[in-house]
N, C-alpha and C positions, 0 to 999 in steps of 0.2 A: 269589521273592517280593521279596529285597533290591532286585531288579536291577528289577522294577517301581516301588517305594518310590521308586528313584534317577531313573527315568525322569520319575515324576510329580514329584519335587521341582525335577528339570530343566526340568519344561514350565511347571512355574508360576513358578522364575526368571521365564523365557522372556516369560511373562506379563507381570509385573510390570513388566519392564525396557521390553517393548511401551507399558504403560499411560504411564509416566515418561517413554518418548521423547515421544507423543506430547502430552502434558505441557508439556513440555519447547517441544516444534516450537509448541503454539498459543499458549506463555508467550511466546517472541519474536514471533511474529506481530502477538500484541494489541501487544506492546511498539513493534513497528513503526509500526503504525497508530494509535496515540495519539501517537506522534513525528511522523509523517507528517500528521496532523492539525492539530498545531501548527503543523509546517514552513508549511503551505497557510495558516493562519490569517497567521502573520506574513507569507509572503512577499502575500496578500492588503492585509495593512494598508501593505507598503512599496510597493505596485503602487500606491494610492491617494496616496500620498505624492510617489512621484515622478510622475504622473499633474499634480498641484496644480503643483509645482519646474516642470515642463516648462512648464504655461498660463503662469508668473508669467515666465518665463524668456524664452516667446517672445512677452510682451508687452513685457519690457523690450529684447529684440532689435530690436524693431520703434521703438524709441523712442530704439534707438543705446546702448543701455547694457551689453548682453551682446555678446560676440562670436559669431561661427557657431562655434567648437570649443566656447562654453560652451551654447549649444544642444544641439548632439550629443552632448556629452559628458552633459548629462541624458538626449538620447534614450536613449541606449544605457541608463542605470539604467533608464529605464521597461522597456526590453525584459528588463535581465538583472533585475526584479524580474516580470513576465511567467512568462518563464522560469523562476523557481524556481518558484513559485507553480503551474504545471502539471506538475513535476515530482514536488513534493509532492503534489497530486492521485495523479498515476499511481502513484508509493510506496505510497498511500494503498490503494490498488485494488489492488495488487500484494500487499497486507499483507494487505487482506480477505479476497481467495481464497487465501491462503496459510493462512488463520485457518478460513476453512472447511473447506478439504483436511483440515486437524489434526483437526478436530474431527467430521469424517464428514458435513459439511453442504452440501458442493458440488454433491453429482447434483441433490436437490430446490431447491438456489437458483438451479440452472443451467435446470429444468424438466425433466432427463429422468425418466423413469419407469423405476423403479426393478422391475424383476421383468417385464420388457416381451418379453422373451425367454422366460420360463419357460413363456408360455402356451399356447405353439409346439405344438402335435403334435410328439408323439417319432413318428421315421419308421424306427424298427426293424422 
């Protein structure tokens, strides 16, 4: 009787500590993806920024006022604000399905069907 008592108090540990990881795994997730949302938000508004720096940049090039390294040297921030800004996307996505995994939401937001094998003939 003890030795049942001690098993069932082991499996609902067991339980508990289940419920808290995954807790735990969709707490950083969301945490992810509200960071990774911001990332995208700002590297969005510095892509528009240097988007504008670059027009103004290669009108004053053209009028002998910039040189070609102060060209490039904008081109390149347009690219590496590009570049964050899709990264943060992908973070973002990364965060999401990370956030569904935790939270038991992936097969139905993936489309599969869930019990699609049970309906099988048993071929005993």
């Amino acid at each position: 009787m003890q030795q049942a008592e001690g098993k069932q108090k082991i499996s609902a540990s067991q339980v508990e500590q289940a419920k808290l990881d995954v807790l735990q795994r969709a707490s950083v997730a969301y945490a992810n993806w509200t960071g990774a949302r911001g990332r995208e938000e700002a590297g969005l508004a510095q892509s528009e920024s240097a988007h504008k720096t670059r027009d103004v940049y290669q009108n004053e090039y053209k009028l002998g006022k910039r040189s070609l390294n102060d060209l490039l040297t904008v081109e390149q921030d347009v690219f590496q604000a590009q570049s964050a800004e899709i990264n943060a996307n992908y973070d973002g996505w990364v965060a999401a399905v990370n956030y569904a995994a935790a939270v038991n939401n992936l097969i139905p937001l993936a489309g599969i069907k869930q019990g699609l094998y049970n309906d099988l003939p048993d071929l005993k």
